[in-house]
C-alpha positions as CSV (number, residue, x, y, z in Angstrom):
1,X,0.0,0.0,0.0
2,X,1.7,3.4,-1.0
3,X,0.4,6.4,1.0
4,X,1.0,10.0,0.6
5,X,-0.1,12.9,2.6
6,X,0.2,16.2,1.3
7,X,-0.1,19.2,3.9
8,X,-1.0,22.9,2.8
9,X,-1.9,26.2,5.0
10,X,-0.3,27.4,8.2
11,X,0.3,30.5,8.7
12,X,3.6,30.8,6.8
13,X,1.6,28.5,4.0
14,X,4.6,26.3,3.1
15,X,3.5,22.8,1.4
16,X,4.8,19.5,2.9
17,X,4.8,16.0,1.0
18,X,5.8,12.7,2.0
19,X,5.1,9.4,1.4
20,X,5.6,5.9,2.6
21,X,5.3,2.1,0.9
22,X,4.2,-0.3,3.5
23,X,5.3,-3.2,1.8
24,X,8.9,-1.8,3.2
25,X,7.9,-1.4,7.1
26,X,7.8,-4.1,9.4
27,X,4.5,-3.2,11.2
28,X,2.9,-2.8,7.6
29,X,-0.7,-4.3,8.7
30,X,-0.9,-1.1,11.3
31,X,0.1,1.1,9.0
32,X,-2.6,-0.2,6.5
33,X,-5.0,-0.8,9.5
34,X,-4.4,3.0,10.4
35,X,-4.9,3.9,6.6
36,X,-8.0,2.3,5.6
37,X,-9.5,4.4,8.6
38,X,-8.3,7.4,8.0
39,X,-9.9,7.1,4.1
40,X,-13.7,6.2,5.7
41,X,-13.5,9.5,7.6
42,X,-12.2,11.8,4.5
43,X,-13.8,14.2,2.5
44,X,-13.7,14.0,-1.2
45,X,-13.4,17.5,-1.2
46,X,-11.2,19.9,0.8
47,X,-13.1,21.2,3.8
48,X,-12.7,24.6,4.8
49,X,-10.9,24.6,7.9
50,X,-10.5,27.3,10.3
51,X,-8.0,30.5,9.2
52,X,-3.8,29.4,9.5
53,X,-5.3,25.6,10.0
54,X,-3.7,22.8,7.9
55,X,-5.6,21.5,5.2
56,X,-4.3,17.5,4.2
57,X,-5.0,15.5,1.2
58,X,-4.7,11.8,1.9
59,X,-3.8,9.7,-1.5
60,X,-3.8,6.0,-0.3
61,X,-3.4,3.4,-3.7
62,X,-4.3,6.7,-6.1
63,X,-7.8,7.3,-4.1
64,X,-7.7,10.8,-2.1
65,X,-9.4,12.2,0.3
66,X,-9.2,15.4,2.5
67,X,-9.0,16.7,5.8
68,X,-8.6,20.0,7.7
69,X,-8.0,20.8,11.3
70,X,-9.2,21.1,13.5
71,X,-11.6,18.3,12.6
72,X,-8.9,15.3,12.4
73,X,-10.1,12.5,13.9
74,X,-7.7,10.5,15.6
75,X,-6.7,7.9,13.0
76,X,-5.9,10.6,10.7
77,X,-4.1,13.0,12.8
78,X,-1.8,9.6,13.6
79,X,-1.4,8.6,10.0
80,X,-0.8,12.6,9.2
81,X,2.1,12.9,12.1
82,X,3.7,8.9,11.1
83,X,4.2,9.7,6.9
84,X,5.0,13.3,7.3
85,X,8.1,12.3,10.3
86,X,9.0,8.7,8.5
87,X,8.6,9.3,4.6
88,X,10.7,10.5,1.9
């Protein structure tokens, strides 16, 4: 499973994107576990957020879905926080 997060806004607005392959991690079936939840609680389209909020786009095996905070639910903000500190 291939996941990319992409994160956008802040209040400097700089864009951050990283990804990760969990067919290369050795606790793969969380990371997919962690995944597959975050994707049922998406959007398909951005929300709007709050003003110098982060606005994500999720893109798990080429299907993408949005999130904004401060409305992350827990799964996501994990999943967010784990690609963004361990991907390339």
């Amino acid at each position: 499973m291939r996941i990319h997060v992409s994160r956008t806004g802040g209040f400097a607005g700089l864009p951050r994107k990283a990804g990760i392959d969990t067919a290369t991690q050795e606790d793969a079936a969380a990371w997919e576990s962690l995944a597959r939840s975050a994707l049922a609680e998406g959007a398909g389209t951005p929300p709007a957020g709050v003003p110098d909020g982060f606005r994500y786009a999720i893109t798990i095996d080429g299907r993408t879905v949005h999130c904004a905070d401060p409305h992350l639910t827990d799964d996501q903000r994990t999943l967010i926080s784990r690609v963004l500190r361990e991907g390339a």
